[in-house]
MARKOLVEX-720215 format. One record per atom (N, C-alpha, C, CB): residue in three letters; atom name; x, y, z. Coordinates in nm, 4 decimals, padded with zeros to 6 digits. Glycine has a CB too. Example, Ala and Ser with C-alpha at 12.3 -4.5 7.8 and 13.67 -1.06 7.14 Angstrom:
SITE     r    a          X          Y          Z
SITE   ALA    N    01.3190   -00.5690    00.7800
SITE   ALA   CA    01.2300   -00.4500    00.7800
SITE   ALA    C    01.3200   -00.3300    00.7800
SITE   ALA   CB    01.1308   -00.4473    00.9046
SITE   SER    N    01.2850   -00.2250    00.7080
SITE   SER   CA    01.3670   -00.1060    00.7140
SITE   SER    C    01.2900    00.0030    00.7870
SITE   SER   CB    01.4084   -00.0598    00.5725
//
This chain:
SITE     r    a          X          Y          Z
SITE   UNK    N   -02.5616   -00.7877    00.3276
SITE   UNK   CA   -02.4663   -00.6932    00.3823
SITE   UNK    C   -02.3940   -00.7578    00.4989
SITE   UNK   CB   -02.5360   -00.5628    00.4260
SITE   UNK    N   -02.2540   -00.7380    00.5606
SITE   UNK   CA   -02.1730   -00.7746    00.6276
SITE   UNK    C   -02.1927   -00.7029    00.7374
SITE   UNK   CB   -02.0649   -00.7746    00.5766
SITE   UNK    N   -02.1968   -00.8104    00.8502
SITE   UNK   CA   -02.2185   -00.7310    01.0158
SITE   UNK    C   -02.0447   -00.6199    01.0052
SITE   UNK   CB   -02.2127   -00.9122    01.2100
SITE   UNK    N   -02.0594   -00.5545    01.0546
SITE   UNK   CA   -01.9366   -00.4349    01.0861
SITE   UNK    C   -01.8201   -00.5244    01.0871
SITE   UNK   CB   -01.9470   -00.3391    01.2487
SITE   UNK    N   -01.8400   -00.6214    01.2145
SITE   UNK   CA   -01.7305   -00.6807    01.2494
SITE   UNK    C   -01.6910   -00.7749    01.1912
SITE   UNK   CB   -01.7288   -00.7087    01.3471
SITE   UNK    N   -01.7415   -00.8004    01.0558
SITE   UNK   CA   -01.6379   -00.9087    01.0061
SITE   UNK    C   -01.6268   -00.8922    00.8453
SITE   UNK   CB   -01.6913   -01.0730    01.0479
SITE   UNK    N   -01.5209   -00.9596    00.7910
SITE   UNK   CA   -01.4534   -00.9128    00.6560
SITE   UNK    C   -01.5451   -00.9059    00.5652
SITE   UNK   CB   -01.3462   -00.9979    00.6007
SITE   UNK    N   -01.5321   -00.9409    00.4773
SITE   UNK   CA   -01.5989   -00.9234    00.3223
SITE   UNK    C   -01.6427   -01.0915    00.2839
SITE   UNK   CB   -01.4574   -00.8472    00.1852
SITE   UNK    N   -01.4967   -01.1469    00.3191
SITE   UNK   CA   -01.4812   -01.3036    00.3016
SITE   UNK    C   -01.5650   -01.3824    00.4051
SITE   UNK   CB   -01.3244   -01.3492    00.3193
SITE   UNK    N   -01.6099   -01.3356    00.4813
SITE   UNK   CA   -01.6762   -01.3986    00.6243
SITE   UNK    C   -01.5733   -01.3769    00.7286
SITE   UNK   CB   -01.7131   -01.5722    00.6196
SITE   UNK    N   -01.4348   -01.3513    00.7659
SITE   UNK   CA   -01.3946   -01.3912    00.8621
SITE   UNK    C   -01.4081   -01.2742    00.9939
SITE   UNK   CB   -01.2681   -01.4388    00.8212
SITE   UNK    N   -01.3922   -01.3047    01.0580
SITE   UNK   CA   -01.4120   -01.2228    01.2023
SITE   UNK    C   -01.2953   -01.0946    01.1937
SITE   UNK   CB   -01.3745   -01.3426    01.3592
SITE   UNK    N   -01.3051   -00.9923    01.2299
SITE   UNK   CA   -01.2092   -00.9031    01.2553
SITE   UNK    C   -01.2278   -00.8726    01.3987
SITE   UNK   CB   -01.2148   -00.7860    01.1656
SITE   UNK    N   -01.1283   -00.8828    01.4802
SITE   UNK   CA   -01.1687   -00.8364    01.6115
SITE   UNK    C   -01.0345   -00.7239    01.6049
SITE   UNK   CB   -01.1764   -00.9720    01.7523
SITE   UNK    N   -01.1360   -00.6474    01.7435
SITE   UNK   CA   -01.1496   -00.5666    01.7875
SITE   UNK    C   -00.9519   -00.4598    01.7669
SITE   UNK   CB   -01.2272   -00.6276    01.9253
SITE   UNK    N   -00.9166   -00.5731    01.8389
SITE   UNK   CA   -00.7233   -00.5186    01.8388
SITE   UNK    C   -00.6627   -00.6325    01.7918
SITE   UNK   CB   -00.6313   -00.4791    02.0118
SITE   UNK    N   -00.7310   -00.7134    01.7368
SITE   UNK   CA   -00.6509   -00.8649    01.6411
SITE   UNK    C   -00.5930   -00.8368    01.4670
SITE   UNK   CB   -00.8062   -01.0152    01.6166
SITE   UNK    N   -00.4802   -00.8889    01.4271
SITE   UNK   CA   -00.4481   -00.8865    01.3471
SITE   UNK    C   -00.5187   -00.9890    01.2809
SITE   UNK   CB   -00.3431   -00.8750    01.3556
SITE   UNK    N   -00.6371   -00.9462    01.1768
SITE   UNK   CA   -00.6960   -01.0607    01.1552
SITE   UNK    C   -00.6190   -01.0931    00.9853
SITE   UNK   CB   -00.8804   -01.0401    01.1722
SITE   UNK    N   -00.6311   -01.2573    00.9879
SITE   UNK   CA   -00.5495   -01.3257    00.8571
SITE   UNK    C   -00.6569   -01.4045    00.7878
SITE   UNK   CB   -00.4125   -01.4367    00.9005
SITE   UNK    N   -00.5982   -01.3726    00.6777
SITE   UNK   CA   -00.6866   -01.4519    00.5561
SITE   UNK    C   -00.6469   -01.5707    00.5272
SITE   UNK   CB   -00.6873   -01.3897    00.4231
SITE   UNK    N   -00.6690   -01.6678    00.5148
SITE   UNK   CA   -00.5685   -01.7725    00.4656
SITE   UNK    C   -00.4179   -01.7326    00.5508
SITE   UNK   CB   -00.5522   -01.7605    00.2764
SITE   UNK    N   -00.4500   -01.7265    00.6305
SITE   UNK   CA   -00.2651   -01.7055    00.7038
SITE   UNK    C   -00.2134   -01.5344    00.6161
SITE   UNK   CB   -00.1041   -01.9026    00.6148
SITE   UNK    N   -00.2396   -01.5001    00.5425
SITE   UNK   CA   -00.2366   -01.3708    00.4886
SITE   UNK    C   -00.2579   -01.2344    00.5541
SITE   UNK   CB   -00.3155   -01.3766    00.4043
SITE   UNK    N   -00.1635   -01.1629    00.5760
SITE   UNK   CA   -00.2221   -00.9716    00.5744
SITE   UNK    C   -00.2791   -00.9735    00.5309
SITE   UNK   CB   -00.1760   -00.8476    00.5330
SITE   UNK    N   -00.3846   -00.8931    00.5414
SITE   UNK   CA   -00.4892   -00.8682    00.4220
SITE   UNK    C   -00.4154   -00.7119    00.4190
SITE   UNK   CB   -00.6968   -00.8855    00.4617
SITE   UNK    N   -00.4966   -00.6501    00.2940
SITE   UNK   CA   -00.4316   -00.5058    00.2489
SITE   UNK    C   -00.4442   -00.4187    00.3602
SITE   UNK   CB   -00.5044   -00.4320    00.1196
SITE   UNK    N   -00.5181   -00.3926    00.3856
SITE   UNK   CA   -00.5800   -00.2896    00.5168
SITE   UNK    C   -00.4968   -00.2877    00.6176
SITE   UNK   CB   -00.7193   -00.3322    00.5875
SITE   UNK    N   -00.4394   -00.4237    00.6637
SITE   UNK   CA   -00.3585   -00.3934    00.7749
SITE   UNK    C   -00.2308   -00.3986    00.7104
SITE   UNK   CB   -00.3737   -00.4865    00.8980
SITE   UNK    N   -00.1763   -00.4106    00.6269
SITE   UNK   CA   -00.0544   -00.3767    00.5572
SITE   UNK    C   -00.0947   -00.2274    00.5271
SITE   UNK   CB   -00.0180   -00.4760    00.4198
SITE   UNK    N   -00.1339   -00.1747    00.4786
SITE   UNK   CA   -00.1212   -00.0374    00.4183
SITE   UNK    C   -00.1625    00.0469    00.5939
SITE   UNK   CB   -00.2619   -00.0066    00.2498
SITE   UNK    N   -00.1803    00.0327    00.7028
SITE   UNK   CA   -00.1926    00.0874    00.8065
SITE   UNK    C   -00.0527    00.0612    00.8329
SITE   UNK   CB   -00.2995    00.0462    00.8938
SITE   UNK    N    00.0461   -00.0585    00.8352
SITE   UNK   CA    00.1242   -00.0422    00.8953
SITE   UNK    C    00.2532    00.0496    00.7895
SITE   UNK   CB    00.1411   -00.1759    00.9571
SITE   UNK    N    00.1887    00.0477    00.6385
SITE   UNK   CA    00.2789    00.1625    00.5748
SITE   UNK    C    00.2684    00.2902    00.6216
SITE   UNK   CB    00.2571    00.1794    00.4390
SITE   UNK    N    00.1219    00.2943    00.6559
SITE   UNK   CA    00.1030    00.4424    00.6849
SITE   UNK    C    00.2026    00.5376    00.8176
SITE   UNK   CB   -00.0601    00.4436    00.7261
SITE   UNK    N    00.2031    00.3726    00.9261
SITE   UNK   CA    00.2852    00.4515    01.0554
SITE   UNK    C    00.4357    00.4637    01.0285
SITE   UNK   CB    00.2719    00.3634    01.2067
SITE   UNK    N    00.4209    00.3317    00.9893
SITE   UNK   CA    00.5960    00.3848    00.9371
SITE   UNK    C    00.6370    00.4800    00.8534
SITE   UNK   CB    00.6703    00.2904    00.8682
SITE   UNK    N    00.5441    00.5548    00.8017
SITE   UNK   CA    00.6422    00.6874    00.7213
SITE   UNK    C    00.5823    00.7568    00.7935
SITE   UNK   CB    00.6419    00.7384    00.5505
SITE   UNK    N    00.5248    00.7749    00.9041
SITE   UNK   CA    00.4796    00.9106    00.9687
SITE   UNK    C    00.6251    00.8614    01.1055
SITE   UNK   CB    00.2485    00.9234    01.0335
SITE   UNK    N    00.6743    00.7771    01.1009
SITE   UNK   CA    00.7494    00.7464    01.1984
SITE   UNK    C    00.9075    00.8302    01.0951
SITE   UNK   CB    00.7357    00.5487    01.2447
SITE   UNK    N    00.9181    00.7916    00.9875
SITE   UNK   CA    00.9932    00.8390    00.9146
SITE   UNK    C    00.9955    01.0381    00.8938
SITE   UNK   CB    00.9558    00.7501    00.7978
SITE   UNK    N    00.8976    01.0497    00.9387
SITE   UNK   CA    00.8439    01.1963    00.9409
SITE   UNK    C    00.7907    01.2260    00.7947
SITE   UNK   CB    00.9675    01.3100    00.9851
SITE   UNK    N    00.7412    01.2070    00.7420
SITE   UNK   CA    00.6376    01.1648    00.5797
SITE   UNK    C    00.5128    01.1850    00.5974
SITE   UNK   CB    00.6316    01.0011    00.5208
SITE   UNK    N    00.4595    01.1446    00.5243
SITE   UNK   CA    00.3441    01.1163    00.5016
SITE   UNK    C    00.2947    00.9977    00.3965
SITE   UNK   CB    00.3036    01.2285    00.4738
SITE   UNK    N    00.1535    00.9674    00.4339
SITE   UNK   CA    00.1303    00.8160    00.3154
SITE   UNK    C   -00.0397    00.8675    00.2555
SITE   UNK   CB    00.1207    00.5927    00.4373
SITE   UNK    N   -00.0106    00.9159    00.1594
SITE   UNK   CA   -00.1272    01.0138    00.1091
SITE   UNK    C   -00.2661    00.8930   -00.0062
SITE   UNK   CB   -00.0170    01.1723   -00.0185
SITE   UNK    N   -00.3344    00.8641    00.1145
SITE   UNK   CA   -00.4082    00.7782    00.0209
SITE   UNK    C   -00.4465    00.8464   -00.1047
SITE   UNK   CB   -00.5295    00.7257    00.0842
SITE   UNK    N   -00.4491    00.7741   -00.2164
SITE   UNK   CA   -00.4904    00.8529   -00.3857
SITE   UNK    C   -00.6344    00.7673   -00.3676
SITE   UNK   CB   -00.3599    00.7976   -00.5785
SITE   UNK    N   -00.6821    00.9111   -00.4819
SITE   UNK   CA   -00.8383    00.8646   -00.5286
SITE   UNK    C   -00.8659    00.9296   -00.6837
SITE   UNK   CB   -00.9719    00.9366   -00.4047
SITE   UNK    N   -00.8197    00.8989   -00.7680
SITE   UNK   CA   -00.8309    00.9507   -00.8863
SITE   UNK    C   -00.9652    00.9003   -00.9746
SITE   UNK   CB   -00.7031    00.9206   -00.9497
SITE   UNK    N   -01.0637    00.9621   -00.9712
SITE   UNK   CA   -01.1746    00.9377   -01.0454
SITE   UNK    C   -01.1336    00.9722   -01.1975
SITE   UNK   CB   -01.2962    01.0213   -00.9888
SITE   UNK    N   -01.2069    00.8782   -01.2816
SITE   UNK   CA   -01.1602    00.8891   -01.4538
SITE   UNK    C   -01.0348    00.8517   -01.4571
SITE   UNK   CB   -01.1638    01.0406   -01.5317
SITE   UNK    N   -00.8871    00.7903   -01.3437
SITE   UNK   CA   -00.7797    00.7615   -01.4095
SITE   UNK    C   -00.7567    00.6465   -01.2996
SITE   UNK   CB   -00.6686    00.8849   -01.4381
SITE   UNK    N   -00.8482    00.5059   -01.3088
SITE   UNK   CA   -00.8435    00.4065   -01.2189
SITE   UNK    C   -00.6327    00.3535   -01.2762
SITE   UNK   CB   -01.0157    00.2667   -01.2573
SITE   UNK    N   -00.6459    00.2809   -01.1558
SITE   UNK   CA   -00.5603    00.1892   -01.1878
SITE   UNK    C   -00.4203    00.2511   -01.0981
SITE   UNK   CB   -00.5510    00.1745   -01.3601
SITE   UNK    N   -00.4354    00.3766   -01.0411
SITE   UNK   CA   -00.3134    00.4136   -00.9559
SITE   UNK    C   -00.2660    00.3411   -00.8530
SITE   UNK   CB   -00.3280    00.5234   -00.9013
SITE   UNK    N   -00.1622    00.3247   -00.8232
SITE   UNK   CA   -00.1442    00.3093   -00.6840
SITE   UNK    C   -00.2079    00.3508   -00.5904
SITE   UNK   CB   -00.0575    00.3396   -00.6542
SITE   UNK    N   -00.2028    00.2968   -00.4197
SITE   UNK   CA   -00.3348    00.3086   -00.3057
SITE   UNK    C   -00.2470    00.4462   -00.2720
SITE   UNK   CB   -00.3681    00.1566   -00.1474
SITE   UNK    N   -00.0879    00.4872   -00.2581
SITE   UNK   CA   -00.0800    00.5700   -00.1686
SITE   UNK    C    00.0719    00.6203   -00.2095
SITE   UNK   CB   -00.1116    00.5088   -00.0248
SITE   UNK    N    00.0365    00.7683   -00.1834
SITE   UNK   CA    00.1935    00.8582   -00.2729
SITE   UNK    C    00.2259    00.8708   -00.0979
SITE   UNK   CB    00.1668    01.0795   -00.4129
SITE   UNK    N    00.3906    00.8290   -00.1000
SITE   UNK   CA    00.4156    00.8433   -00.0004
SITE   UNK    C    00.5114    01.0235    00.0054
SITE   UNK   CB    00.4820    00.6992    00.0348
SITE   UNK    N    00.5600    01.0427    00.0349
SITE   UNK   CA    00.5500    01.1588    00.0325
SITE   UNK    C    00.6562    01.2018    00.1710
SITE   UNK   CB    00.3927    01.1949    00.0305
SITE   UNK    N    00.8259    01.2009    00.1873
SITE   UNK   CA    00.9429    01.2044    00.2901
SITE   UNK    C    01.0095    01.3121    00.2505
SITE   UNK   CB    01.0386    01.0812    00.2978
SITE   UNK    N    01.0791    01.3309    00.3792
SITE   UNK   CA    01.1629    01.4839    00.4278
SITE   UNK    C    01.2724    01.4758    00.2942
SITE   UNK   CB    01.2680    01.4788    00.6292
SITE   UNK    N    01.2904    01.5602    00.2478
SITE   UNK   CA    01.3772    01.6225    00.1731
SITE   UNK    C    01.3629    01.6435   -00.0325
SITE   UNK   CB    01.4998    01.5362    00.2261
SITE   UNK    N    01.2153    01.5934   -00.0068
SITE   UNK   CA    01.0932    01.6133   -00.1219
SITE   UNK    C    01.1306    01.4836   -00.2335
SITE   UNK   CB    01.1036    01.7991   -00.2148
SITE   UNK    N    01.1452    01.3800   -00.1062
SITE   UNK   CA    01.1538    01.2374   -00.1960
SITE   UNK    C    00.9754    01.1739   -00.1691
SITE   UNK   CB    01.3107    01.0987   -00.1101
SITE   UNK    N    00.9633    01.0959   -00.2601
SITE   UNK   CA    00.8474    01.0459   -00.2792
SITE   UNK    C    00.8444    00.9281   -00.3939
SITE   UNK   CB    00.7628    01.1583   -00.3068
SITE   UNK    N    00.6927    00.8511   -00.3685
SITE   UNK   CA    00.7200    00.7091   -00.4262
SITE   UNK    C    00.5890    00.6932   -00.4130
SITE   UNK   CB    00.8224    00.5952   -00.3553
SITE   UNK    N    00.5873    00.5839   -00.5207
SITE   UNK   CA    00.4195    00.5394   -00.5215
SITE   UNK    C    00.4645    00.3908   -00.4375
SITE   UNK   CB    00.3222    00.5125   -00.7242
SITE   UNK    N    00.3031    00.3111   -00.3915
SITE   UNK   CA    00.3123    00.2190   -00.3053
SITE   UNK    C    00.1668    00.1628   -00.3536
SITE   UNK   CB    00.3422    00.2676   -00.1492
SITE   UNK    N    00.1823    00.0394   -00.4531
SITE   UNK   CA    00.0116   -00.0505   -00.4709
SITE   UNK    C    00.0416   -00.2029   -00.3487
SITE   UNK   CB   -00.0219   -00.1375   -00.7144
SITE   UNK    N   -00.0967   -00.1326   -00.2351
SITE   UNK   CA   -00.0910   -00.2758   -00.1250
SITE   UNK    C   -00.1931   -00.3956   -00.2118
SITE   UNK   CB   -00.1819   -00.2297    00.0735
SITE   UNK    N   -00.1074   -00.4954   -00.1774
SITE   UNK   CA   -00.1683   -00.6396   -00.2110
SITE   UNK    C   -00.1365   -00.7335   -00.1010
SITE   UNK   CB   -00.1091   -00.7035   -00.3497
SITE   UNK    N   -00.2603   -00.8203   -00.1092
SITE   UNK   CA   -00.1887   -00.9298   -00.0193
SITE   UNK    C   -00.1552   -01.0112   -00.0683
SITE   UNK   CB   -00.2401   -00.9859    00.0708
SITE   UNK    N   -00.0266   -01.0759    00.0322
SITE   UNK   CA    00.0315   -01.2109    00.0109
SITE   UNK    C   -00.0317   -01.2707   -00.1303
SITE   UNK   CB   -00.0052   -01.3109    00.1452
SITE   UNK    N    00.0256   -01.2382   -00.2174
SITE   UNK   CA    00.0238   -01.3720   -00.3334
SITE   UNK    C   -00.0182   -01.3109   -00.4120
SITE   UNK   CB   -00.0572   -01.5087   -00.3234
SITE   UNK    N   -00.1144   -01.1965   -00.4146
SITE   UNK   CA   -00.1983   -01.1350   -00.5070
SITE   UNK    C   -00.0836   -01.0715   -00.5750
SITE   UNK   CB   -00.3178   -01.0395   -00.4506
SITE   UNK    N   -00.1303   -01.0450   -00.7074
SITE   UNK   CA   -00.0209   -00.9577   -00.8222
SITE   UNK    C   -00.1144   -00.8270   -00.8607
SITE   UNK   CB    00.0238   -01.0660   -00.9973
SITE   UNK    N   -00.1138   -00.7295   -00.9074
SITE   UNK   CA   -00.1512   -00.5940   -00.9277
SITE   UNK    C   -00.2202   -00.6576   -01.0757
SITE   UNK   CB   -00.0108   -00.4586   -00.9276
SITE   UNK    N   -00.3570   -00.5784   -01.1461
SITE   UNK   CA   -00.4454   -00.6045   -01.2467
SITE   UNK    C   -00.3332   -00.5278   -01.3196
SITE   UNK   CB   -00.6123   -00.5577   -01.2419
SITE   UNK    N   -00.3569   -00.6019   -01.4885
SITE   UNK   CA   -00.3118   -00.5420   -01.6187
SITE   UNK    C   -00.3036   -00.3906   -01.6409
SITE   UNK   CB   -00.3977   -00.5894   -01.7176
SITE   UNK    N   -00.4390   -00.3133   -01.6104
SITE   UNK   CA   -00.4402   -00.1504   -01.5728
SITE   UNK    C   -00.3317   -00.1255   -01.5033
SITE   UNK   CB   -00.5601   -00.0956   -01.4859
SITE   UNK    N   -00.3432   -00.1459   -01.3485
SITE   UNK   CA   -00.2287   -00.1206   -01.2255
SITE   UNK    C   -00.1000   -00.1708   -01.2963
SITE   UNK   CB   -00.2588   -00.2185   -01.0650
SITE   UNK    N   -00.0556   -00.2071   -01.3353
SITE   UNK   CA    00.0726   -00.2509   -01.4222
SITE   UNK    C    00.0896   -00.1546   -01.5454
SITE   UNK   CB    00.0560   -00.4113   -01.4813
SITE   UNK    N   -00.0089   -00.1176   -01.5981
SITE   UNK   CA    00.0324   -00.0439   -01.7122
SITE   UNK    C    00.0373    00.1119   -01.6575
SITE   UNK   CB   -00.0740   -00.0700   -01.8420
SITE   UNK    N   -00.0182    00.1686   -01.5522
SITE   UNK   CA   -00.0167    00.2814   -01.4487
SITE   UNK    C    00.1303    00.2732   -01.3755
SITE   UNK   CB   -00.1485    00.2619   -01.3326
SITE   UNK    N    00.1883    00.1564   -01.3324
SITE   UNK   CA    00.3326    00.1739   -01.3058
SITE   UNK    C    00.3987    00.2247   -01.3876
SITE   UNK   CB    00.3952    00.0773   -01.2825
SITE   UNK    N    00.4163    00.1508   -01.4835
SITE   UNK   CA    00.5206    00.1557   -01.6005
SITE   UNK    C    00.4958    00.2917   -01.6682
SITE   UNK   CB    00.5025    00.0269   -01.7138
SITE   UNK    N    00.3646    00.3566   -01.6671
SITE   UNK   CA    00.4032    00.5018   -01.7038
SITE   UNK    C    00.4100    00.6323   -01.5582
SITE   UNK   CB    00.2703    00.5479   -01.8270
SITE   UNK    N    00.4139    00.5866   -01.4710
SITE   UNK   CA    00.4722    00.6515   -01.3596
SITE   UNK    C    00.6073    00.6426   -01.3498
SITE   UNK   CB    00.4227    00.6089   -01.2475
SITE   UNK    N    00.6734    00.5044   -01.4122
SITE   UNK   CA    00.8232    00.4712   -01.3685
SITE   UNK    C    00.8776    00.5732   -01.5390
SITE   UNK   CB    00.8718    00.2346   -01.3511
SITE   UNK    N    00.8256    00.5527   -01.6131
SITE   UNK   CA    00.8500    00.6269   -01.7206
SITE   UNK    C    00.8908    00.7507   -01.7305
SITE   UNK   CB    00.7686    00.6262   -01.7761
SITE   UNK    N    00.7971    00.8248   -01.6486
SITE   UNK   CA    00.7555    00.9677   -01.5879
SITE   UNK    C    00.8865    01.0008   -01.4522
SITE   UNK   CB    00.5598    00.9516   -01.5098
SITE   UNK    N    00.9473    00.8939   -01.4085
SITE   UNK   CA    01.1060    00.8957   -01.3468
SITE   UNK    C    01.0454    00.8834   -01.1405
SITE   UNK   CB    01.2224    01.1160   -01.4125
SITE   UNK    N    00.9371    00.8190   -01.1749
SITE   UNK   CA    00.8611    00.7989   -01.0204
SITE   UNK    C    00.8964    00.6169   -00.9920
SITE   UNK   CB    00.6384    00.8416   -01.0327
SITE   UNK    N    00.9332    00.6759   -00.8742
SITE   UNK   CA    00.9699    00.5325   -00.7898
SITE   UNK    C    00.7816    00.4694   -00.7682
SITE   UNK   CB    01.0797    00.5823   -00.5827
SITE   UNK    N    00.8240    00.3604   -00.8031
SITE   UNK   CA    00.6968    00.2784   -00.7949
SITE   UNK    C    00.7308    00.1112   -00.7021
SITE   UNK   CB    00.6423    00.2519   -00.9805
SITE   UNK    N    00.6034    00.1171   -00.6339
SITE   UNK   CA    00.6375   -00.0517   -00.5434
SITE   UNK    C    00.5124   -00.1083   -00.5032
SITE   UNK   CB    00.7342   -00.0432   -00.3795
SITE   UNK    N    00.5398   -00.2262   -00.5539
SITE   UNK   CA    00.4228   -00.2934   -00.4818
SITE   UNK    C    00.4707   -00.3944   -00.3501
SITE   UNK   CB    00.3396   -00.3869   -00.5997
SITE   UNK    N    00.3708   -00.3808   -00.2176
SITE   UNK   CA    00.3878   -00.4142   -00.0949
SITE   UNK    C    00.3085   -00.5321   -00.0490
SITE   UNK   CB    00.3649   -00.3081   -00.0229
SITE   UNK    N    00.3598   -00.6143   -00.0693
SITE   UNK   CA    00.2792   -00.7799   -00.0350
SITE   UNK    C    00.2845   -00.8162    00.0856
SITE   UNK   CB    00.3398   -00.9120   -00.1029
SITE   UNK    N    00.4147   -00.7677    00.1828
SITE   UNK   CA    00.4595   -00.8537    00.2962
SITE   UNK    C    00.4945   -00.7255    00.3830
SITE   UNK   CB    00.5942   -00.9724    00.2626
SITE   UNK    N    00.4789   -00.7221    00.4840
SITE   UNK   CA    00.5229   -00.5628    00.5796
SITE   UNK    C    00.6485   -00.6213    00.6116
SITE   UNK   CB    00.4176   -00.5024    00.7484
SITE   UNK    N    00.7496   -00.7308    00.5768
SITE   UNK   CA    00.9074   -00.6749    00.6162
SITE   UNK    C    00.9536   -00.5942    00.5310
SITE   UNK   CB    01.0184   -00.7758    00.6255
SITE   UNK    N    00.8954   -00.5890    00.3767
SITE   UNK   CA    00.9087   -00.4571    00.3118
SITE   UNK    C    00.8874   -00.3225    00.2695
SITE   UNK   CB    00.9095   -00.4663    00.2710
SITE   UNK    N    00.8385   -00.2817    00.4368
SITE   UNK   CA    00.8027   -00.1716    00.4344
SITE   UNK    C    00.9452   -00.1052    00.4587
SITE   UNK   CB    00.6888   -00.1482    00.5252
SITE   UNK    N    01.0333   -00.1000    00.5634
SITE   UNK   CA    01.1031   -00.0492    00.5843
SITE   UNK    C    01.2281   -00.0325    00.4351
SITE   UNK   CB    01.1214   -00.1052    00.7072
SITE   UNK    N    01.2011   -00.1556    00.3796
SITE   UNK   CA    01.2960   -00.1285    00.2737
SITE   UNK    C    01.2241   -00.0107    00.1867
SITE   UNK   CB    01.3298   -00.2693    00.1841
SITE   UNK    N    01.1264   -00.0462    00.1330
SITE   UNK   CA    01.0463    00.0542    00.0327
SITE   UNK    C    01.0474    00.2031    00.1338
SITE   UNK   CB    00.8539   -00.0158   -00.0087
SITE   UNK    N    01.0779    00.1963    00.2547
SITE   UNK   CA    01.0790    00.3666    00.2777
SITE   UNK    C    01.2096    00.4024    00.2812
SITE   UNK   CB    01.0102    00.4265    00.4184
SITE   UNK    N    01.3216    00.3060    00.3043
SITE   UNK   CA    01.4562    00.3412    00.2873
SITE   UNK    C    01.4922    00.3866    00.1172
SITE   UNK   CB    01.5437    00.2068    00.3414
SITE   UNK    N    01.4343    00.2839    00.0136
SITE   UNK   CA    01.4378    00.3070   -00.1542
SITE   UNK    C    01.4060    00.4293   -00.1626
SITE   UNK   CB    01.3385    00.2227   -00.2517
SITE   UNK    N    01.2758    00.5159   -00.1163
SITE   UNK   CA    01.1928    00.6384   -00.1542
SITE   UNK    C    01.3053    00.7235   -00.0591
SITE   UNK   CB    00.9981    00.6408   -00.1056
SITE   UNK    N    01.3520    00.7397    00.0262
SITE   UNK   CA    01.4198    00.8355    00.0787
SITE   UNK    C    01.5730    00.8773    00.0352
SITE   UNK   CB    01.4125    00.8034    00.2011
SITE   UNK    N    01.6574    00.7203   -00.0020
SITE   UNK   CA    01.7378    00.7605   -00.0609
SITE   UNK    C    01.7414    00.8311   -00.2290
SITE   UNK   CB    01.7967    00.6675   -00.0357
SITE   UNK    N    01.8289    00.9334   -00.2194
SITE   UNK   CA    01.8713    01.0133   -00.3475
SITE   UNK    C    01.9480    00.9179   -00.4459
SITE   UNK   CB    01.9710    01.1430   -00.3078
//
C-alpha cells in the first residue's frame, strides 16, 4: 500500500506542489483545474459514476443557459481505451458534445465549445 503522500507510480505529491509525472499533469490535477474553471464559468463539473455502464466520461459539465458536454481527463500522451471511444461516439450520436482533455490550455477552449449554441 502507498504512504498518503505519494502517487501510485512512487512519486512524491506534496503538500501545495503541482506534482508531474514524467514532466506530465497527471489526471487529478487536470480534472481539478476543469472543475474550477466551470464553477468560475458559473457551471458545474459533475463527476459521473455509472456502475454496469463503464467506459463514460470522468465528468458532465453542466453551464448557464442548459448547455452541457462530456469531458474524459487523460494525461499528456495517454489516448482514451476502445470502450471510452466507443461511449463517445454513441454520446456524440445521441447529439452530446464530447472531449477529451490532455493539456489544461484546453480547458478554456472546451468550456467556451460547451457554452456556445
Amino acid at each position: 500500500m502507498n504512504h498518503p503522500s505519494t502517487h501510485a507510480r512512487g512519486g512524491y505529491i506534496g503538500a501545495n506542489s503541482a506534482f508531474r509525472h514524467n514532466g506530465k499533469t497527471p489526471e487529478k490535477t487536470l480534472e481539478h483545474h476543469l472543475v474550477t474553471a466551470t464553477k468560475t464559468a458559473g457551471g458545474i463539473a459533475i463527476k459521473l459514476f455509472c456502475p454496469g455502464f463503464d467506459g463514460m466520461p470522468d465528468r458532465l459539465i453542466l453551464l448557464p443557459g442548459g448547455r452541457c458536454g462530456f469531458v474524459e481527463v487523460k494525461q499528456a500522451g495517454l489516448k482514451p481505451r476502445p470502450l471510452q471511444l466507443s461511449r463517445h461516439r454513441l454520446l456524440r450520436r445521441l447529439g452530446f458534445q464530447v472531449f477529451v482533455l490532455d493539456n489544461e490550455t484546453q480547458i478554456e477552449v472546451i468550456i467556451r465549445e460547451i457554452s456556445t449554441p
